[in-house]
C-alpha positions, 0 to 999 in steps of 0.5 A: 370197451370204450364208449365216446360221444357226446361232451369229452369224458373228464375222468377228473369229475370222478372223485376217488371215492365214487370209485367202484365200491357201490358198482353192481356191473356184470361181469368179473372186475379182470381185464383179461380176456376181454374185448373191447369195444366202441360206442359213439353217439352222432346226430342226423341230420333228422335229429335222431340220436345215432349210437354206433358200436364197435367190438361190442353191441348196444341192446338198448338204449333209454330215449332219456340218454342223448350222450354218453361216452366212458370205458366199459371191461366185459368179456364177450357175452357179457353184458352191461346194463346200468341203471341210473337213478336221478334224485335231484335235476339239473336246473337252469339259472331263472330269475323273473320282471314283473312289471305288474302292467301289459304295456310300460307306462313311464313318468307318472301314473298318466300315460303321456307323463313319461313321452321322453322317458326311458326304461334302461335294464342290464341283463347278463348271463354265463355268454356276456351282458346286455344294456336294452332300453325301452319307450314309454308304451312298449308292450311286455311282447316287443321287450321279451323280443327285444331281449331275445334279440341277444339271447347268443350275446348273453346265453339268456332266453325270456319268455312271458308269464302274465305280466311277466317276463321271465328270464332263463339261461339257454342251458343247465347247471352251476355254471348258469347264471342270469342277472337283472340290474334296473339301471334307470326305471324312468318313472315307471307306474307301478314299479316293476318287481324282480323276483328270485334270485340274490340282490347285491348292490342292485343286481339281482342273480339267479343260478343254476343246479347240476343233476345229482344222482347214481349210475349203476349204484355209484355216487354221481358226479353231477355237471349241467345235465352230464352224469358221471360216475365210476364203478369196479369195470366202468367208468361212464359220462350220460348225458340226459335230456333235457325233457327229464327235468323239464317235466321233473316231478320227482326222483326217477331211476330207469335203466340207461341202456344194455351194452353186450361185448362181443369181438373187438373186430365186429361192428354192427349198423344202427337200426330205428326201433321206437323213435331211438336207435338201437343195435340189433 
């Protein structure tokens, strides 16, 4: 059985020692005599994930899988039901501007000091950087739109918190990084604060994590939100929602999904049960 979708399987994320010593997968490790099946994972144009198999049937999937792709031996009959236990998220790089005001007020404490000053600020992130300056007087909502404006040039999304602006890589994991380098304040009053992250040389960083945790009681390999591992008769890449670390209040376990093999010959339909799609 093989199982594709979203994200290319790596199988060189899988170190030999996630290497099927810890796998509780049903079904006798031999390939002999087994089927073989297909699953692939599509998006509608509705948004709803679609997981399509064929050679084998798919009983039930979690919501908090949005990919998955890998090998699985069963015979027909058998079934595969992984559990997946999630120890520690996968993180988006974050690193906040507090400019301590509302409003900027350049030059000096008076509000026309800085009339002809500027606030020049260079943000970077894993899509490239971008120089953006701003007026004495712009308010905290026109800069979070002015940066957003380049969110596809820098992979960086800002949003506000109070006085301020807190910037987020669009996406998850080591990779993921955001920087903030101040290059000119114009004299700003009070000065801003730049909070999280690692300084050096006036550049502050913040990064990313990668999801850390097991599938079917193997040690992971963690990449962004992608979970791989590799057990005695499988070898699997989930990919999890981001609404499992976004809400993230500790480690979880649930079971990923049911895969039944079955003739390689028989494909079955998706059908929607429950805002997922599931083969009956």
């Amino acid at each position: 059985m093989e199982i594709q979708g979203l994200g290319a399987f790596d199988p060189s994320r899988i170190t030999p020692s996630q290497r099927g010593e810890q796998g509780r997968s049903t079904g006798a490790s031999s390939p002999e005599g087994r089927g073989r099946a297909v699953l692939a994972d599509l998006f509608s144009s509705r948004g709803m994930d679609q997981f399509r198999i064929r050679g084998g049937a798919l009983r039930y999937i979690d919501p908090r899988i949005t990919g998955a792709e890998g090998k699985v031996n069963l015979k027909p009959g058998e079934v595969f039901a992984p559990e997946v236990e999630i120890e520690s998220p996968a993180r988006r790089a974050e690193i906040a501007l507090d400019l301590l005001q509302f409003n900027l007020n350049l030059g000096g404490p008076g509000p026309n000091d800085g009339a002809y000053e500027e606030f020049h600020l260079r943000i970077a992130g894993s899509q490239g950087s971008q120089i953006i300056n701003f007026a004495s007087g712009t308010a905290i909502t026109d800069m979070m739109s002015a940066m957003n404006s380049f969110r596809d040039q820098t992979g960086v999304e800002a949003m506000i918190s109070g006085t301020a602006i807190t910037l987020q890589s669009k996406s998850f994991g080591s990779d993921e990084f955001v920087s903030v380098e101040i290059l000119d304040d114009g004299g700003s009053t009070p000065p801003p604060v730049i909070v999280g992250g690692a300084e050096e040389n006036g550049v502050f960083t913040g990064r990313g994590d990668d999801v850390a945790g097991t599938i079917n009681g193997v040690r992971g390999s963690g990449r962004g939100a992608y979970l791989s591992a590799e057990g005695a008769n499988f070898s699997l890449q989930l990919r999890l929602a981001d609404s499992v670390f976004d809400a993230w209040a500790g480690p979880v376990s649930f079971l990923a999904m049911k895969i039944e093999g079955t003739d390689a010959s028989t494909q079955q339909r998706p059908e929607s049960l429950s805002g997922f799609t599931r083969y009956a």
